[in-house]
C-alpha positions in Angstrom: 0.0 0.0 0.0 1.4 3.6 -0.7 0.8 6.5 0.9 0.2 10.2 -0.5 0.9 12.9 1.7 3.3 13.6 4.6 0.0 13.3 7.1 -0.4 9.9 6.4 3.0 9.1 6.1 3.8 9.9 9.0 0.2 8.2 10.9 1.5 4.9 9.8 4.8 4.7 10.9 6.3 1.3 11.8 5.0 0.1 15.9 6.9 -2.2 17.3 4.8 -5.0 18.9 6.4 -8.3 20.9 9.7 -7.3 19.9 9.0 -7.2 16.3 8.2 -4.9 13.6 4.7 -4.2 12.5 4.7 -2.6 8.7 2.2 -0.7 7.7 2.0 -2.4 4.0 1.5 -5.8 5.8 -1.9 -7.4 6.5 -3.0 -7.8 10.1 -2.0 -12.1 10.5 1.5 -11.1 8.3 2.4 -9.0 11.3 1.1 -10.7 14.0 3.0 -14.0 13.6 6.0 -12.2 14.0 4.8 -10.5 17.6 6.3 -13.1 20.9 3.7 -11.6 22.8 0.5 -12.8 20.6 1.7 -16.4 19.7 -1.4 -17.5 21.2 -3.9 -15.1 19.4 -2.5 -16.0 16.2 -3.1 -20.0 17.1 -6.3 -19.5 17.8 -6.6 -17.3 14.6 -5.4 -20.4 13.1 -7.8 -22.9 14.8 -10.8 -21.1 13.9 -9.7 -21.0 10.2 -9.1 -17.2 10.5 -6.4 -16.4 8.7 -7.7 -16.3 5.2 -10.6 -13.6 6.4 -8.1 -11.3 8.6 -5.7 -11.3 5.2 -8.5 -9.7 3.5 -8.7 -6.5 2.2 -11.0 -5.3 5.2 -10.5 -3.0 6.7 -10.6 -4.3 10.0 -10.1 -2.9 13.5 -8.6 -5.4 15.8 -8.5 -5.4 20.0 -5.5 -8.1 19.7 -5.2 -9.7 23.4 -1.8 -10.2 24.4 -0.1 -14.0 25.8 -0.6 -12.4 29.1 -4.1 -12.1 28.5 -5.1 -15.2 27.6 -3.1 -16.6 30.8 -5.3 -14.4 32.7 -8.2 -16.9 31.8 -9.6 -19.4 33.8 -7.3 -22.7 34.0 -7.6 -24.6 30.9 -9.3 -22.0 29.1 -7.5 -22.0 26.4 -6.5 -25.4 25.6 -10.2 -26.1 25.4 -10.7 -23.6 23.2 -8.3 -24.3 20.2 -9.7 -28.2 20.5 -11.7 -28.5 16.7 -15.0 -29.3 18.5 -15.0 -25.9 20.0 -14.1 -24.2 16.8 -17.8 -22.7 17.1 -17.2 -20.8 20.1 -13.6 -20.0 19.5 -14.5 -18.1 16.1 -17.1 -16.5 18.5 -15.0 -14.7 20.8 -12.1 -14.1 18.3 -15.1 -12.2 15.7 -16.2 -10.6 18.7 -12.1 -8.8 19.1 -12.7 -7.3 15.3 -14.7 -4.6 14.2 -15.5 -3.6 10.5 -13.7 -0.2 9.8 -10.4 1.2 10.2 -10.6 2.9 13.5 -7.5 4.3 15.0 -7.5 6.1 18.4 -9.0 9.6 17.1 -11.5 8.0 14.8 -12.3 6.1 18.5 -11.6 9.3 20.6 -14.2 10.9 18.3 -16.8 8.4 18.5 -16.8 8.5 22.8 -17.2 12.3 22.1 -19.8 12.3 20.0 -21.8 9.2 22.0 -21.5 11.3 24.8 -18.7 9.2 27.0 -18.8 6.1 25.0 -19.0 4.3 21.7 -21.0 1.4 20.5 -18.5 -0.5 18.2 -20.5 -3.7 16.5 -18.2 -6.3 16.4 -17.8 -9.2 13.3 -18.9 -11.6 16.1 -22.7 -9.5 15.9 -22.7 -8.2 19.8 -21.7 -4.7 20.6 -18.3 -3.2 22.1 -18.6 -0.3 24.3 -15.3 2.4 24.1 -14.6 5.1 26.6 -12.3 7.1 27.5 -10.1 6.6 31.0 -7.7 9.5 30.9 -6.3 9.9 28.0 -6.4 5.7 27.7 -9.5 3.9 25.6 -11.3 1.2 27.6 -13.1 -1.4 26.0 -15.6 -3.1 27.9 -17.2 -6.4 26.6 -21.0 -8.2 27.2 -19.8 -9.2 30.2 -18.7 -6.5 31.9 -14.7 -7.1 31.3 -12.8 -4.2 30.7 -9.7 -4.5 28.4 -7.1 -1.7 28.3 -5.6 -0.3 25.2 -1.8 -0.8 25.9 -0.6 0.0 22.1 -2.9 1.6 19.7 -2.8 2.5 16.6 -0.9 -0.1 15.1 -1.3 0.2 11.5 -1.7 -2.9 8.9 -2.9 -2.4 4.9 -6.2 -4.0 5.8 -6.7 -1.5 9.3 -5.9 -1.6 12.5 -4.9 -2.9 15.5 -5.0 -2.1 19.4 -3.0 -4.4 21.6 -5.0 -5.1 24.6 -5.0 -6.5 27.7 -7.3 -8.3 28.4 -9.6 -11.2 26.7 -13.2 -9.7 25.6 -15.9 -12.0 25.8 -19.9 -12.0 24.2 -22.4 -12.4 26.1 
């Protein structure tokens, strides 16, 4: 992907995420499998047979969990998850981490404006996202009532977006 302009030029400039370099002209799974700290969101991504819709043109905007994240589950969790009878419910809560749309921190920042303290993001999955502001930090807080922290944003991929959180979001 090229980009006109020194604006958006310099919006996507190379992140570094789990030690490795995310490029901008890169799809969203081409970077991830290089980041240590997602190895498990990109075996799940791979379990659910993922990979082929998240190296589509999109755009998508992805709340990626980190390792850490995933270990925070309930023992077991995960192993379950990535067993191919549970493929259902694994695509479930991976779907419900993307939302259609390219939306960086502003585009989010604007959205909590304009909703009045929070933003209604429809996930892929079908159930909502709610986005709000803590500080100058975005919150994400899922069906549940789990709140995931935006620890990297704005990490820019050719088909959108994605914000490295910390914790798992799960529907309802």
């Amino acid at each position: 992907m090229t980009t006109t302009g020194t604006a958006m030029g310099a919006m996507e400039q190379t992140k570094m995420v789990g030690g490795a370099p995310m490029y901008p002209s890169k799809t969203i799974v081409a970077n991830a499998v290089n980041s240590k700290d997602h190895t498990t969101l990109v075996a799940a991504v791979k379990a659910a047979g993922l990979v082929d819709t998240l190296q589509g043109p999109g755009p998508f905007t992805v709340f990626a969990p980190t390792n850490m994240a995933f270990d925070a589950l309930p023992a077991g969790t995960v192993p379950t998850l990535l067993k191919p009878e549970n493929k259902a419910t694994l695509t479930k809560v991976l779907t419900y981490h993307v939302v259609p749309g390219r939306l960086d921190a502003d585009a989010l920042a604007s959205q909590i404006r304009a909703g009045g303290g929070k933003a209604m993001l429809k996930t892929v999955e079908g159930e909502p996202l709610v986005a709000t502001m803590q500080g100058s930090g975005i919150v994400v807080t899922d069906a549940k009532g789990g709140m995931a922290h935006v620890t990297t944003s704005d990490v820019y991929q050719s088909n959108g977006v994605i914000h490295v959180v910390d914790k798992v979001l799960l529907p309802g």
